[in-house]
mmCIF file of the C-alpha atoms, coordinates in Angstrom:
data_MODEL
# 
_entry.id   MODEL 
# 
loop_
_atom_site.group_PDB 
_atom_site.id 
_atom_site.type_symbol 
_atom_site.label_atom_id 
_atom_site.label_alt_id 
_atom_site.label_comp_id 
_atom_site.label_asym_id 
_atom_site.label_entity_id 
_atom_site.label_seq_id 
_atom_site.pdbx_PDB_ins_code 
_atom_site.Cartn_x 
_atom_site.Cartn_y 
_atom_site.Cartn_z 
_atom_site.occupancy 
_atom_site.B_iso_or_equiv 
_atom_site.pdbx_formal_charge 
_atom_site.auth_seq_id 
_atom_site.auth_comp_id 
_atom_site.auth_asym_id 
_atom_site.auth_atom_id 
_atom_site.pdbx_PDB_model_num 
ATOM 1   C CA . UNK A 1 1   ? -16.425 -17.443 11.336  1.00 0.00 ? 1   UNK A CA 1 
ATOM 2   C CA . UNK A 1 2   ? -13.671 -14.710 10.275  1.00 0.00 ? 2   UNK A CA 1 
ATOM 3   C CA . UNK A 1 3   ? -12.656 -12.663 13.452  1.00 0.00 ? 3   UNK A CA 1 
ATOM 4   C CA . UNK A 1 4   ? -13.281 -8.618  12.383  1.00 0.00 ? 4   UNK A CA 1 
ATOM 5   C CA . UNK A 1 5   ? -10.498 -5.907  11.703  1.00 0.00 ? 5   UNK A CA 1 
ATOM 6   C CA . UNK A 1 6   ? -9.624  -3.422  14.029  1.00 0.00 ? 6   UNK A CA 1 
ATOM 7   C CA . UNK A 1 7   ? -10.812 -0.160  13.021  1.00 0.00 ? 7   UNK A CA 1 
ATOM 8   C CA . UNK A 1 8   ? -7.936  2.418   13.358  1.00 0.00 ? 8   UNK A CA 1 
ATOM 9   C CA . UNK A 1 9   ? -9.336  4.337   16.811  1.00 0.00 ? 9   UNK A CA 1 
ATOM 10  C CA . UNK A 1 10  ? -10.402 7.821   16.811  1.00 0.00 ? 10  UNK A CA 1 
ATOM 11  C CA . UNK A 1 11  ? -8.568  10.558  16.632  1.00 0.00 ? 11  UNK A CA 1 
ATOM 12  C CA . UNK A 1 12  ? -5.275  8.180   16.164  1.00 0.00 ? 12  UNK A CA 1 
ATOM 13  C CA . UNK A 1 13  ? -2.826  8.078   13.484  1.00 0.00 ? 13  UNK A CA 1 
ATOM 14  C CA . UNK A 1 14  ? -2.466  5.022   11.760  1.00 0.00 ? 14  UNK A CA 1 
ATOM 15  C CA . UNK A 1 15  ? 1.303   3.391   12.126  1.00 0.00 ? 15  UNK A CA 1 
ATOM 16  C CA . UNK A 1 16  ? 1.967   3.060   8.070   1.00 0.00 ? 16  UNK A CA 1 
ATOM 17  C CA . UNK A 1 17  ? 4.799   1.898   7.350   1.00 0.00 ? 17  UNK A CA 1 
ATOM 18  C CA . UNK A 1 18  ? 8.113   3.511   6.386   1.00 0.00 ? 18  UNK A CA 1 
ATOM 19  C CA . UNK A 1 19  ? 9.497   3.928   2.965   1.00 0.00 ? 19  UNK A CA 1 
ATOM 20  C CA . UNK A 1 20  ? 12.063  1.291   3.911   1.00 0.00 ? 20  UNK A CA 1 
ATOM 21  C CA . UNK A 1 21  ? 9.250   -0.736  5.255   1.00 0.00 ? 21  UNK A CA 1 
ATOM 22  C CA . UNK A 1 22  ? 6.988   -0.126  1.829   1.00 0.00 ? 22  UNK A CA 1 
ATOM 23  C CA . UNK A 1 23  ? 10.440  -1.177  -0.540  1.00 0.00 ? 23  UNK A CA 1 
ATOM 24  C CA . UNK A 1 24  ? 10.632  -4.205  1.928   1.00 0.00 ? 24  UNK A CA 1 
ATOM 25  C CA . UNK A 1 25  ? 7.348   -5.467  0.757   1.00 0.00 ? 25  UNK A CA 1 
ATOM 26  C CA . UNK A 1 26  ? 7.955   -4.698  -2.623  1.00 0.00 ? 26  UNK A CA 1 
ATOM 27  C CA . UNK A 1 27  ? 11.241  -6.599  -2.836  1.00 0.00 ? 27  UNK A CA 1 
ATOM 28  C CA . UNK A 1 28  ? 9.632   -9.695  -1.375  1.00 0.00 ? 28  UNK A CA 1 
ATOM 29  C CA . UNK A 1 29  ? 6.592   -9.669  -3.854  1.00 0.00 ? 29  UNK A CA 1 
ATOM 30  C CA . UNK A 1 30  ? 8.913   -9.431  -6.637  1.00 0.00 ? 30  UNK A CA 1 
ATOM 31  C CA . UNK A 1 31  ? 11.017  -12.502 -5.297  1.00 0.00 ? 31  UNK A CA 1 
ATOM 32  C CA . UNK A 1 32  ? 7.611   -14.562 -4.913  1.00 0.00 ? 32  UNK A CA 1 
ATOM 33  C CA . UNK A 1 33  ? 5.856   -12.979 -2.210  1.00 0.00 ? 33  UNK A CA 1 
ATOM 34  C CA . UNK A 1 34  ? 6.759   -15.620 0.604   1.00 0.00 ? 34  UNK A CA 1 
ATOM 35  C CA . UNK A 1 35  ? 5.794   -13.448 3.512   1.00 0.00 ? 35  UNK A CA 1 
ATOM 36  C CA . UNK A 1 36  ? 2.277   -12.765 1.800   1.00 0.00 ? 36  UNK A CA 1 
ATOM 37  C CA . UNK A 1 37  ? -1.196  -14.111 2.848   1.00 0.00 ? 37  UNK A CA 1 
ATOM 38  C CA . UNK A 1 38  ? -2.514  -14.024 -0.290  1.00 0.00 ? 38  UNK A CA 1 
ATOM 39  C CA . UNK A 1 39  ? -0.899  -14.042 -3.475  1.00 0.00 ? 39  UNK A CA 1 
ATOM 40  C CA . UNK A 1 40  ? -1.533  -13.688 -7.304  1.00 0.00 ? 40  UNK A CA 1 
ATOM 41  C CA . UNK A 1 41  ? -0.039  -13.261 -10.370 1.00 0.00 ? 41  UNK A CA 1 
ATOM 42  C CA . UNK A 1 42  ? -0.010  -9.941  -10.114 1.00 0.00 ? 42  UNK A CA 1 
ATOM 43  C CA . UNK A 1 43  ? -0.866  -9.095  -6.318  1.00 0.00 ? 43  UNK A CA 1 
ATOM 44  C CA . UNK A 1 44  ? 0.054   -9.979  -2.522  1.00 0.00 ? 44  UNK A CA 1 
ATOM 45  C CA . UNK A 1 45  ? -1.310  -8.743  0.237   1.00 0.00 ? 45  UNK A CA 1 
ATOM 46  C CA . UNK A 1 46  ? 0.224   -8.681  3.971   1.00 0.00 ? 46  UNK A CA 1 
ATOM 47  C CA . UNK A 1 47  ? -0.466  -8.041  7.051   1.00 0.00 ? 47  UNK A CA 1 
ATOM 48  C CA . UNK A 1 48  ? 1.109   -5.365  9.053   1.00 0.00 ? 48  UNK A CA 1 
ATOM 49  C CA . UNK A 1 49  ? -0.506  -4.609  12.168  1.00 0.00 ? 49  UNK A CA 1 
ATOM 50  C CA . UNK A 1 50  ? -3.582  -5.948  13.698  1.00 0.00 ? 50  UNK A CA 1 
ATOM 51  C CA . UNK A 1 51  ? -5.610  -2.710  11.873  1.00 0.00 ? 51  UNK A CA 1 
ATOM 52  C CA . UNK A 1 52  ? -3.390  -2.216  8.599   1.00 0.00 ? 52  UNK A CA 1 
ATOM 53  C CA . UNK A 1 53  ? -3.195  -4.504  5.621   1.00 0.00 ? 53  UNK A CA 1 
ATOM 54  C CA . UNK A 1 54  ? -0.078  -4.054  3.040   1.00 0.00 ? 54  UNK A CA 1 
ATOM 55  C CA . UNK A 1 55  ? -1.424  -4.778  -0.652  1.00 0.00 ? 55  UNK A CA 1 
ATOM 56  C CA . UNK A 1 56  ? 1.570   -5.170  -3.587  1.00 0.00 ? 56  UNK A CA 1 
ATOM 57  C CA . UNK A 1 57  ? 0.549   -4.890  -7.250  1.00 0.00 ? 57  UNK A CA 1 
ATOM 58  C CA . UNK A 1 58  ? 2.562   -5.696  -10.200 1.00 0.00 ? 58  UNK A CA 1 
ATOM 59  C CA . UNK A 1 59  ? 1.231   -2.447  -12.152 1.00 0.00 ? 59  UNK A CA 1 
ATOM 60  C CA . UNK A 1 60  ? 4.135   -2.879  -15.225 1.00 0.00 ? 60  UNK A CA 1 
ATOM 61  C CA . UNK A 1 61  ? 6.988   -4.696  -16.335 1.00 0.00 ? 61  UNK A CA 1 
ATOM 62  C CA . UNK A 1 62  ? 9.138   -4.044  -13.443 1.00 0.00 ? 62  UNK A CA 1 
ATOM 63  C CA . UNK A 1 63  ? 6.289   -1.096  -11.919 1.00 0.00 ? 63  UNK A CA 1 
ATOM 64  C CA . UNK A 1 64  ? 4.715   -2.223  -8.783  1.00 0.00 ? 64  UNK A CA 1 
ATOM 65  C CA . UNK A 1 65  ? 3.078   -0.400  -6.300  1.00 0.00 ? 65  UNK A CA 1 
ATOM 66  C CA . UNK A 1 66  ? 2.534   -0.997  -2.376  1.00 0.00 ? 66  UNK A CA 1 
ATOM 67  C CA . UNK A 1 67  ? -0.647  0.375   -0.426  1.00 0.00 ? 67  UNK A CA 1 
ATOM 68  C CA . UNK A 1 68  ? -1.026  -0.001  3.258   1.00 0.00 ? 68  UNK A CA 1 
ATOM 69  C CA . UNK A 1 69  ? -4.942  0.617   4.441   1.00 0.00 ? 69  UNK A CA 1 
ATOM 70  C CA . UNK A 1 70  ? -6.736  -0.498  6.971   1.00 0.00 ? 70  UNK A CA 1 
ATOM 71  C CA . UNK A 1 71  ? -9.369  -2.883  5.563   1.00 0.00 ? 71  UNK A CA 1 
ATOM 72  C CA . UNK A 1 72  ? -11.848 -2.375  8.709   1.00 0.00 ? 72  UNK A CA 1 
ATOM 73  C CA . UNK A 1 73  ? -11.363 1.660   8.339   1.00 0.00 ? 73  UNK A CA 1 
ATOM 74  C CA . UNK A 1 74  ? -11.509 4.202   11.009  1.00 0.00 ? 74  UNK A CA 1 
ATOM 75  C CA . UNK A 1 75  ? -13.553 5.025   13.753  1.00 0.00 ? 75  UNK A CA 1 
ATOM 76  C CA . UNK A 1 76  ? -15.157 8.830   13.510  1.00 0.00 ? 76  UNK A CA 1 
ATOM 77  C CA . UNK A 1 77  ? -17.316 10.605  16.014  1.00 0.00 ? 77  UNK A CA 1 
ATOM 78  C CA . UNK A 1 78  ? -19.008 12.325  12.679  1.00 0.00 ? 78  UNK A CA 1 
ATOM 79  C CA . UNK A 1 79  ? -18.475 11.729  9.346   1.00 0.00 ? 79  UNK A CA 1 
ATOM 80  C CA . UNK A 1 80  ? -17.416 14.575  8.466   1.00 0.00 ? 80  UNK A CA 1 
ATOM 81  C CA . UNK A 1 81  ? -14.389 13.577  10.256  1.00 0.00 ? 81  UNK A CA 1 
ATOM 82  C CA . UNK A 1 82  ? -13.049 11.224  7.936   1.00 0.00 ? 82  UNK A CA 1 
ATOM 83  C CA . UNK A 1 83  ? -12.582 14.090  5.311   1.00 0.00 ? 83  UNK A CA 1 
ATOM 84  C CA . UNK A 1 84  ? -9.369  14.517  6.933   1.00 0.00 ? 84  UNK A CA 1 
ATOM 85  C CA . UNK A 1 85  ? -8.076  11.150  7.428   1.00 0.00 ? 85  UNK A CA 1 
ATOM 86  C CA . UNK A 1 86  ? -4.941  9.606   4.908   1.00 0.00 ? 86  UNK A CA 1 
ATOM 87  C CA . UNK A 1 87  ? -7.277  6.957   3.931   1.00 0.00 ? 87  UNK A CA 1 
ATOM 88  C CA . UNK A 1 88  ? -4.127  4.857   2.706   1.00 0.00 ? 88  UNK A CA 1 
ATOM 89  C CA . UNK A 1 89  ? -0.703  5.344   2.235   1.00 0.00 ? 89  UNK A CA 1 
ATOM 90  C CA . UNK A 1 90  ? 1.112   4.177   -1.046  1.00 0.00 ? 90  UNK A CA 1 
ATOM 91  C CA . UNK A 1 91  ? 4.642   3.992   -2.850  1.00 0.00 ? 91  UNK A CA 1 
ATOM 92  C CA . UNK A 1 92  ? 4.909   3.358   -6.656  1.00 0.00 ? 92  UNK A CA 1 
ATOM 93  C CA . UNK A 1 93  ? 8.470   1.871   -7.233  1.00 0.00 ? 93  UNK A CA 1 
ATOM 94  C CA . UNK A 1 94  ? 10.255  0.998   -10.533 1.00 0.00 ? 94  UNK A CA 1 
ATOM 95  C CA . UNK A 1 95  ? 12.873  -2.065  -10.260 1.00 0.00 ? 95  UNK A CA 1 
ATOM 96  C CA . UNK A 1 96  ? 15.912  -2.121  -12.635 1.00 0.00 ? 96  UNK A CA 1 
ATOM 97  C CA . UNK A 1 97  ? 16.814  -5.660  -13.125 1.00 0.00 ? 97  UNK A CA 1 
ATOM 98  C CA . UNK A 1 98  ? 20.140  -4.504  -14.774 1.00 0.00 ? 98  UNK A CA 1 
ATOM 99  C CA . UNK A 1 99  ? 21.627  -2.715  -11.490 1.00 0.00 ? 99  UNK A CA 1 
ATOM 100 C CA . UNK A 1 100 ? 19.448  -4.417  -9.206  1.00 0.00 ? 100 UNK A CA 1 
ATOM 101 C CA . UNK A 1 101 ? 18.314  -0.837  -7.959  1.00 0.00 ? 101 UNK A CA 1 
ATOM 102 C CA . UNK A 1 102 ? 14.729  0.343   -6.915  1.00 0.00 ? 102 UNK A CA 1 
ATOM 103 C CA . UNK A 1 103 ? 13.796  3.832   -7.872  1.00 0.00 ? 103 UNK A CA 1 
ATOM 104 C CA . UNK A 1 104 ? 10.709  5.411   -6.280  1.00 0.00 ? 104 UNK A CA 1 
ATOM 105 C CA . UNK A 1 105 ? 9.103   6.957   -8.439  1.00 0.00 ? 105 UNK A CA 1 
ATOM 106 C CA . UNK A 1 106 ? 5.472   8.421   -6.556  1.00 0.00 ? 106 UNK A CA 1 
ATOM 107 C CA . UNK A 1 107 ? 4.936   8.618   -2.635  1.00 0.00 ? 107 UNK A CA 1 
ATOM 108 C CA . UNK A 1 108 ? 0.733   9.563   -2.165  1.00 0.00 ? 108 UNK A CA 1 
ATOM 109 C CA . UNK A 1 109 ? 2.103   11.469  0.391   1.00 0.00 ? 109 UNK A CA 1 
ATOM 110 C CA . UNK A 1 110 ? 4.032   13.832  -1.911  1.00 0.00 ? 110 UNK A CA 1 
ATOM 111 C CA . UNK A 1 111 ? 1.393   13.419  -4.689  1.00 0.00 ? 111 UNK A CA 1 
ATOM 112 C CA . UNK A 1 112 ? -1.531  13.929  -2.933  1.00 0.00 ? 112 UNK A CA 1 
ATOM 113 C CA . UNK A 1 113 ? -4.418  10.483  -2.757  1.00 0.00 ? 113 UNK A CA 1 
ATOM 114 C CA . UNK A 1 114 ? -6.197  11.257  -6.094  1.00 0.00 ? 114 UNK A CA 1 
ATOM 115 C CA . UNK A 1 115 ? -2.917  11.853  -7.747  1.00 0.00 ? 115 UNK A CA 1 
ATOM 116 C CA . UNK A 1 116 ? -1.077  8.663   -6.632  1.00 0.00 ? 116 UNK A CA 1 
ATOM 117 C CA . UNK A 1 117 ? -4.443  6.948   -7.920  1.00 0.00 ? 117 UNK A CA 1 
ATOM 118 C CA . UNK A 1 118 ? -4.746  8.676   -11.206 1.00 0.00 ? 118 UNK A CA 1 
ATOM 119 C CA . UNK A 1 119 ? -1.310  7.561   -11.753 1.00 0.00 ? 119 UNK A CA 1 
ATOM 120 C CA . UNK A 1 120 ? -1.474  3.913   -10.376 1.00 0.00 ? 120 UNK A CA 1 
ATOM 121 C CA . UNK A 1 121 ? -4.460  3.567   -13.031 1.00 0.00 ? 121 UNK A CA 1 
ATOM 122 C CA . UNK A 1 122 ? -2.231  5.072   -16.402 1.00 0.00 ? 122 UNK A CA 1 
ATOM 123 C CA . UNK A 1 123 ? 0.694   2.717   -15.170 1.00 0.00 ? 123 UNK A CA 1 
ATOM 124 C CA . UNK A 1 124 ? -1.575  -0.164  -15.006 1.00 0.00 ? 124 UNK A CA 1 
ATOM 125 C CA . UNK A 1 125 ? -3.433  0.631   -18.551 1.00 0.00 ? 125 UNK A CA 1 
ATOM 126 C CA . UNK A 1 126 ? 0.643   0.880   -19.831 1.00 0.00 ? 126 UNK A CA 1 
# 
């Protein structure tokens, strides 16, 4: 039997990573995801904390984006609580295989969640 997520507790920030953190998980998906628990072609997922999951996404040629969420989500007293919340957190980073440089290129924190998605979803269809 699978042992359950935490749920982040209430009224507590989750502990997402940093931006060196989130280019950390990037680099090591794009060299073959060895610190991964699952891996695909064009995905890995890791785990960061006992209540946050890390999830890496090959969204172009040399586009990828890193999410951390936690999977079990968050405790509320009411649910209009959860309006609130930063659901996830997530990075979109472009790596230039010429200068071996990584640009980033969309923080959800700067864009706002529905505008990191909307633009996760146009570099994917690219």
């Amino acid at each position: 039997m699978n042992e359950q997520r935490k749920r982040i507790t209430y009224q507590e920030p989750p502990a997402y990573p940093s931006y060196d953190q989130a280019l950390a998980y990037a680099q090591d998906f794009r060299n073959g995801a060895p610190g991964s628990y699952l891996k695909g072609d064009r995905y890995a997922r890791y785990w960061l904390t006992a209540s946050l999951d890390v999830s890496t996404t090959l969204l172009a040629t040399d586009i990828f984006s890193v999410v951390a969420y936690p999977p079990a989500g968050f405790e509320v007293a009411y649910a209009s609580d959860i309006e609130g919340y930063e659901h996830f957190r997530g990075w979109i980073f472009r790596y230039d295989p010429f200068t071996d440089k990584w640009t980033c290129l969309h923080q959800s924190e700067h864009t706002g969640i529905e505008e990191f998605k909307r633009l996760r979803r146009e570099y994917k269809a690219s």
